[in-house]
N, C-alpha and C positions, 0 to 999 in steps of 0.2 A: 150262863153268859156266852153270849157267841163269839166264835173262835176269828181273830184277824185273820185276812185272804193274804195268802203271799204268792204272789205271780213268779216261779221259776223258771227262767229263763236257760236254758243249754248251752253249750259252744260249737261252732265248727264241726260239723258230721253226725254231731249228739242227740240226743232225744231224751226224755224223761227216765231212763235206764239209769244215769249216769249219776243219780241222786241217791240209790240203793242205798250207801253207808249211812245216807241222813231222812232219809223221809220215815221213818218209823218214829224217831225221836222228835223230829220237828212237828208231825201228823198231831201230836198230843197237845202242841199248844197252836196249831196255827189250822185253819184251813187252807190247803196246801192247790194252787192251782198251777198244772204245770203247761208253759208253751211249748209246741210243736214244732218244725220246720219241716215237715214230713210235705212233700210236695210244690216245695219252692222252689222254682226252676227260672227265676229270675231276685236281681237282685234287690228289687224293689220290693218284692213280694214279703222281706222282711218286716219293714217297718209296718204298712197292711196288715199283716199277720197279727202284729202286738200291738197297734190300734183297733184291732176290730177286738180284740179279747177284751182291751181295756175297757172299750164302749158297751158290752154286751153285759159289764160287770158293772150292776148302779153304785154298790157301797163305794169306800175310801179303799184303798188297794196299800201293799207293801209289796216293793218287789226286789226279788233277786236275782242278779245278773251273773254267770261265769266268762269270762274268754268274750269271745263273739258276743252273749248274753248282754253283757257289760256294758256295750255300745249301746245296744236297743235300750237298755234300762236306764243309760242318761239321756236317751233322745226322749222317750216316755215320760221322765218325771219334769224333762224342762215343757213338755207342749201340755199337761195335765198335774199342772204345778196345784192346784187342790184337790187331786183326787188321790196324788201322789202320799202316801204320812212317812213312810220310811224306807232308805234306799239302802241293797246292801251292795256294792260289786268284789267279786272274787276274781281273784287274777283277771283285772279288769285294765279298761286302756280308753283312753277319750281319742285316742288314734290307735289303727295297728300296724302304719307303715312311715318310715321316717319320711320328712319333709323339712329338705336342705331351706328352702324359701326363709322357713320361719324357723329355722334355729330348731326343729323337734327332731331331736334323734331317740327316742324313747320307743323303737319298734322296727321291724324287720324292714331291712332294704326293697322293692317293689318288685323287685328281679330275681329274689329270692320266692314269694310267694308267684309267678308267672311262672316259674320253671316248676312250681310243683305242681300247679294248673295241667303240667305237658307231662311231669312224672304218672300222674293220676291218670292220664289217657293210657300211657304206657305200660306202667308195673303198678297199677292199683295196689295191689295186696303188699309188696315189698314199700309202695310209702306209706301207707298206712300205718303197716306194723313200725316203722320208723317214727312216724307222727306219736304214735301212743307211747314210745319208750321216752319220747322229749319231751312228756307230758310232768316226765320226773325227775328230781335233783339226782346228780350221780350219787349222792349219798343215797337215797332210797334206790336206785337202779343194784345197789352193790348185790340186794338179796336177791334180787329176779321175781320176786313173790308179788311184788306192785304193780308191774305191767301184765304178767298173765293172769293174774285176779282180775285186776278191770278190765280187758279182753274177754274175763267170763262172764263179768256180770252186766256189761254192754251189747246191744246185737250190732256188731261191726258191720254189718251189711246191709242195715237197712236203707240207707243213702244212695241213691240213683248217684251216677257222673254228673247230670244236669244238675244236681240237688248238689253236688259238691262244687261244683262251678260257679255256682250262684254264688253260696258263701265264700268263697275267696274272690269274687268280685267284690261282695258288701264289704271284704277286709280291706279291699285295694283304696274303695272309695269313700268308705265311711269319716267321717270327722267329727265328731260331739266336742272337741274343744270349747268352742264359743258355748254352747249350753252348759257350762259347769258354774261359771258364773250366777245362773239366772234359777238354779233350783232351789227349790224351797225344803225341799224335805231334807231331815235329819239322814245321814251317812255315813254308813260304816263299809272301810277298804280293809278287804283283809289279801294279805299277798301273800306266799312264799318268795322266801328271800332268795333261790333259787329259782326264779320262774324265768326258762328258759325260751315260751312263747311271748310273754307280757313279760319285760324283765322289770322290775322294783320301782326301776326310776317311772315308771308309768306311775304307779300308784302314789308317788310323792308327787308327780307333777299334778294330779289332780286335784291331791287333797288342799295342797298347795293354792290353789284357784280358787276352790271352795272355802277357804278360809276355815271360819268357825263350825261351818258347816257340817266340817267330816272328821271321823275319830277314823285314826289307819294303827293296823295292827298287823306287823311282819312276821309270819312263821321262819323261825330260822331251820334252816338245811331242807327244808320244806321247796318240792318243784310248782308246779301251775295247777294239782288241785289238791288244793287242801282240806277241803271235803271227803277226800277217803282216804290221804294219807293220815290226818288227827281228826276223824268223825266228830269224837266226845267235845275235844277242846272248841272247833269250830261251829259246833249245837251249842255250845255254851256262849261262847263268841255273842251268837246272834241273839239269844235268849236275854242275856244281860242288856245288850242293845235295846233289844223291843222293851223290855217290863217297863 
C-alpha cells in the first residue's frame, strides 16, 4: 500500500534539519516530503515556493506546518481545499503579529520583530543564539541540554541575511485569519503551553474558528517545539490523527 505524502513545512531560519527527532519514525508510515526556504530573498517567494511543490505533486497531500510553516500550511489548505486531506499545525498562528484594529493580541508587537530585523544586521550570531534558547519553556531551558542539542542537529548558518529578512517580513505581513473558516481538511494543533514565540492563545483562537474542524492538543511546560522536546508522544500525536 502506498505510503500518504506529508509536506513538511519549517519555521523562521529552518530547513529540513529541524525534523531530525521525528522523520525516522514518521519515514515508516508516511512519505515524508520536506519544504525548503533556502533561497527566498523576498517575501512573496514564500507562498510560490509551497504552491509550486503542491502543483508538482498530482496525489492528495497532508501537510505539516511549524511556527512560520503554520501560516503557509493554512494558506495552502484554504486555496487547495481538495487536494488538502489532513492539516497538522505545530506552534502554529493564523497571524504572528498583534493587530490592535481587530481586537487580535495572540502574537508579537510589530516593533518587536523590526528591531530584530536591525539586531540580525548587527550581532547576527548573539540573536540567533538568543532566538533558539526562546525556542524553549524555562522548564526545559533549566538543563541546557535542549538548546545546545538543537544547535547541533540544525546548520545554524545556512540562512543568508536576505533569506532571514524575507521571513520576518512574511511574519510582519502574513494574515491566514480569514482562511481558517473556509478549510475543509480535518486538523490537528498541537502547542506547548509554554510557547513563547506562538503563545497558546494562538492555537485556541484557531481552533476556535475552525470549529469542528480541529482537535487542539497542549503540551504542558512544553516551549514552541514539541517535536524534539516529546518526539515519541508528538509521532504518536500525529499517527493517531492520520489512521
Amino acid at each position: 500500500m502506498e505510503k500518504q505524502k506529508l509536506v513538511m513545512m519549517p519555521g523562521w531560519s529552518m530547513d529540513s534539519s529541524v525534523w531530525k527527532p521525528v522523520v525516522a519514525a514518521l519515514s515508516e508510515y508516511f512519505q515524508l516530503i520536506f519544504c525548503e526556504w533556502h533561497g527566498i530573498t523576498g517575501m512573496e517567494g514564500y507562498t510560490e515556493r509551497v504552491c509550486k511543490l503542491i502543483e508538482k505533486e498530482k496525489d492528495k497531500l497532508c501537510l505539516l506546518g511549524w511556527s512560520l510553516g503554520s501560516l503557509l500550511a493554512i494558506d495552502a489548505a484554504g486555496k487547495y481545499k481538495d487536494r488538502v486531506e489532513k492539516l497538522v499545525l505545530v506552534g502554529g498562528t493564523a497571524r504572528f503579529t498583534r493587530d490592535k484594529e481587530t481586537g487580535y493580541f495572540c502574537g508579537w508587537h510589530k516593533s518587536a520583530v523590526k528591531k530584530m530585523k536591525e539586531a540580525i544586521k548587527v550581532h547576527r550570531e548573539k540573536t540567533m543564539d538568543s532566538f533558539y534558547s526562546s525556542l524553549f519553556s524555562s522548564k526545559e531551558q533549566e538543563s541546557k541540554e535542549y538548546v545546545a542539542l538543537f544547535k547541533v542537529d540544525i546548520d545554524t548558518n545556512t540562512a543568508s541575511f536576505k533569506e532571514l529578512e524575507a521571513g520576518l517580513d512574511f511574519l510582519l505581513a502574513a494574515d491566514m485569519r480569514m482562511q481558517l473558516e473556509s478549510i475543509k481538511a480535518d486538523t490537528l494543533i498541537i502547542h506547548g503551553e509554554m510557547d513563547s514565540i506562538c503563545p497558546k492563545e494562538a492555537a485556541l483562537y484557531m481552533a476556535q474558528r475552525m470549529k469542528n474542524k480541529a482537535q487542539v492538543f497542549i503540551m504542558e511546560g512544553i516551549g514552541h517545539v514539541p517535536f524534539y522536546s516529546l518526539p515519541e508522544e508528538f509521532t504518536r500525536l500525529i499517527l493517531e490523527f492520520m489512521k
